[in-house]
Phi, psi and omega in degrees: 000140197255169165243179162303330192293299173298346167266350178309302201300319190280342160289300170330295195290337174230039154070358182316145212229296179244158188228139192212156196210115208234112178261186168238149191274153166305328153309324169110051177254142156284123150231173169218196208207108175256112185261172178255145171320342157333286181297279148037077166226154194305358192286327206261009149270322179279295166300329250341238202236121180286160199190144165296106177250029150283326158310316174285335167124358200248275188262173234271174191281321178327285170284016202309308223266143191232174183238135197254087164254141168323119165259068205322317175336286219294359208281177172193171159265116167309166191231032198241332242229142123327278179262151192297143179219162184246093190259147197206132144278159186185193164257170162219151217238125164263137207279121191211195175324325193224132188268140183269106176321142223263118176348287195260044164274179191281329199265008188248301127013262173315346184269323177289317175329309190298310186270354169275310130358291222263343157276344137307358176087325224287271177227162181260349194221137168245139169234125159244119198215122189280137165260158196226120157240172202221235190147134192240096159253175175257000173205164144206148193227150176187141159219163108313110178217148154326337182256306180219159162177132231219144192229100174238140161200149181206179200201133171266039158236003182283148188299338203274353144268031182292336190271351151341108156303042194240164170301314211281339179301102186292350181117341215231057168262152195252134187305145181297131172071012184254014167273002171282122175057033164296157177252187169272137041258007215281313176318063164263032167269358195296328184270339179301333190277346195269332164306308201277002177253332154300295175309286173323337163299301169301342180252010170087159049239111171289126180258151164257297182212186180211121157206208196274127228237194207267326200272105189307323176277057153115014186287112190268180146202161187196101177310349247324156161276154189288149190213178171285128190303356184252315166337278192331295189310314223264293180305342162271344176283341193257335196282324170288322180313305200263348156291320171283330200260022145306304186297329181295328170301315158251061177071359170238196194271161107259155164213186175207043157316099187314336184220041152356298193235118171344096156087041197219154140307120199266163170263133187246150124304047185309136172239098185287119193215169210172127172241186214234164128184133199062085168034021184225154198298150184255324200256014149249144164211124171341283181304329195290145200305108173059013140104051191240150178275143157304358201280290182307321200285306171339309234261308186298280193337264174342292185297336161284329158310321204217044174261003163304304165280349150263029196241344175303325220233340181240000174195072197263007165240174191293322158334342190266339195255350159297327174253346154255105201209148147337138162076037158200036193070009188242170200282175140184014158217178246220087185188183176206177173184195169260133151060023191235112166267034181246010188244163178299288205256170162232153186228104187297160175258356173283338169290106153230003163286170175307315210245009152232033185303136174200190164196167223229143129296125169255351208272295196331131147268171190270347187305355186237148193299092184310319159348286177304288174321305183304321215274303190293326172315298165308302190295331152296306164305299167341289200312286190328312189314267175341310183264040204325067149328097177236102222309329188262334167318340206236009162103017185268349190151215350313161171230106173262065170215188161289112169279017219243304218307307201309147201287162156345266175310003176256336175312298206287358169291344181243148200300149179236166183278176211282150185244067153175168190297310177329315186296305188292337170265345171299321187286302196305295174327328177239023182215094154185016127331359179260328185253052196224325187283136196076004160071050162275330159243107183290152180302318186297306192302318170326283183301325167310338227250298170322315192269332186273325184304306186293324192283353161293316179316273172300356156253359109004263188283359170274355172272134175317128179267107196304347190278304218272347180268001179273338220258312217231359187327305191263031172262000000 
């Protein structure tokens, strides 16, 4: 863990100019705040930096103003920046006699989750490890406007440009939905990924590998290894940072907008997750269903139970519900198994040691404030633990076949997950006491989260759809 004393020498020592100090918004955006090294004194860890966070999504303008400290563990050298800089992630505080963590920021949030976890007995450790897909373009354009409104984005590595007269097309277009673990030449992200997996390396983040994702037009991925979950969260805020601005580094887009392209494979988070105590695995057993503990089986339960209402918080946009459709690898019914990727949750069969027993969430998108999301992915499982919830008693599975296969009537027996933003905040609004208990999520973040959420829902759904003037222009 670093001091002040150690970011001075690390500012010395490598010329840093600037110091940057970067929170996250309630949607889960990084923004910041830059001092010249100058300025840099130990006062900015005891006091740190004051700021509006009504700006930020969070409390009312009356109560706006909060404090930002700094966390020195987190600094590193951005590799993004013109001039040398110095980046720091931290918490935030509301300002009173004594400044107090501010409830609903999202890393304060995880944390109480990570200490509800560890007073309950349950466990001392959440280990988490996210898969991150992306989509790579070489332009992308969008507008609103009253008169139009329009979407374009293209990658010359997409199949609709193979017929393209130009000098640079070689020929090497990748089939629609034919892009998994394709090589070069058709692979041309292959060296931008191993680059942004240097930065993320140099940047604390263990990649376990990157390659070519099922969606021809430009889909990527790039895996990590299990880390600790308020770790995770923090690494995920950075894996995104250095994926877009990598891509902008080299003349193209990234984005990790769960359904970009129409009738493609969507980006999904998959969260593969498992806990620990005192150092030894909690979700194994031998003997056990795919070789998982009740414990584990508990933990799966919870999460299938309040898993409508966790999808306000792992798919928070209307966009998230575009890509859990049917034919394309993403859930869309409310159930787990083994080695089946049509179930919500999967319990790879490739884990098969103790300590690496686990099982994968699939619903989750990047689209969500990882803070928030990981902290309720726990708190649901907790909740499953406590109430010893057990999936299959209660109709979830295992379901070891294809679930895309099952005839209409064996489809309508089973639950399905929420098909629109609308459903998951209807569910949330009358399912969250599991994330409320032990005052992890305050009842104020609930209602905010609710009133910014419906009103993306509705201002939405009032805009003319270029498909409705196809469907309906000339009747």
């Amino acid at each position: 863990m670093l001091n002040s004393t150690d970011i001075r020498k690390l500012c010395d020592d490598n010329g840093i100019r600037m110091i940057d100090f970067k929170m996250t918004d309630l949607d889960g955006r990084w923004r910041h705040i830059t001092i010249p090294v100058e300025r840099f004194n130990d006062d900015i860890f005891l006091y740190g930096i004051g700021f509006d966070g009504s700006n930020y999504g969070y409390a009312p303008v009356e109560k706006s103003d909060m404090v930002f400290i700094p966390d020195p563990g987190t600094a590193v050298i951005d590799p993004f920046t013109e001039i040398p800089t110095l980046t720091m992630c931290g918490n935030v505080c509301v300002i009173g006699k004594e400044n107090l963590p501010f409830d609903q920021y999202p890393r304060n949030v995880s944390l109480r989750a990570l200490e509800y976890m560890k007073s309950e007995g349950i466990a001392d450790e959440m280990l988490i490890g996210p898969e991150f897909e992306f989509h790579l373009f070489d332009n992308v354009s969008y507008m609103t406007e009253p008169q139009k409104t329009s979407f374009t984005v293209d990658t010359k590595q997409a199949a609709w440009n193979s017929g393209t007269e130009s000098p640079e097309n070689a020929g090497y277009q990748v089939p629609k939905s034919g892009g998994y673990h394709i090589s070069a030449p058709h692979d041309i992200a292959y060296s931008l990924r191993s680059r942004m997996c240097m930065y993320m390396q140099d940047w604390g983040i263990d990649v376990k590998y990157h390659h070519h994702e099922v969606g021809g037009s430009g889909q990527m991925e790039i895996e990590v290894e299990l880390g600790n979950m308020v770790d995770m969260a923090d690494k995920t805020m950075i894996t995104k940072y250095i994926i877009k601005n990598a891509a902008v580094q080299a003349g193209k887009t990234a984005t990790f907008m769960p359904k970009p392209i129409y009738k493609e494979a969507g980006n999904g988070m998959h969260v593969h997750m498992l806990l620990m105590k005192e150092g030894e695995p909690v979700f194994y057993d031998e003997n056990g269903y795919s070789g998982l503990s009740k414990t584990a089986h508990y933990f799966i339960g919870g999460l299938l139970k309040h898993i409508a209402s966790l999808c306000a918080f792992t798919n928070p946009s209307t966009n998230s519900f575009k890509r859990l459709v049917p034919g394309y690898e993403a859930p869309v019914t409310i159930g787990y198994a083994t080695s089946n990727r049509s179930a919500v949750i999967r319990i790879p069969a490739y884990a098969k040691s103790p300590k690496a027993k686990r099982f994968e969430l699939r619903n989750p998108d990047a689209t969500a404030n990882p803070y928030y999301a990981y902290a309720a992915i726990l708190m649901a499982g907790l909740d499953g633990i406590k109430n010893q919830i057990d999936p299959s008693e209660n109709g979830w599975g295992p379901y070891d076949c294809n679930l895309y296969d099952l005839s209409e009537e064996e489809k309508a027996k089973i639950q399905a997950l929420p098909k629109t933003l609308d459903e998951s905040l209807d569910a949330l609004e009358a399912d969250h006491d599991y994330l409320t208990a032990g005052g992890v999520f305050p009842e104020r973040l609930i209602e905010i989260w609710l009133k910014r959420k419906r009103g993306e829902c509705l201002e939405i759904s009032q805009i003319p759809h270029p498909v409705e003037f196809e469907k309906y222009y000339d009747l």
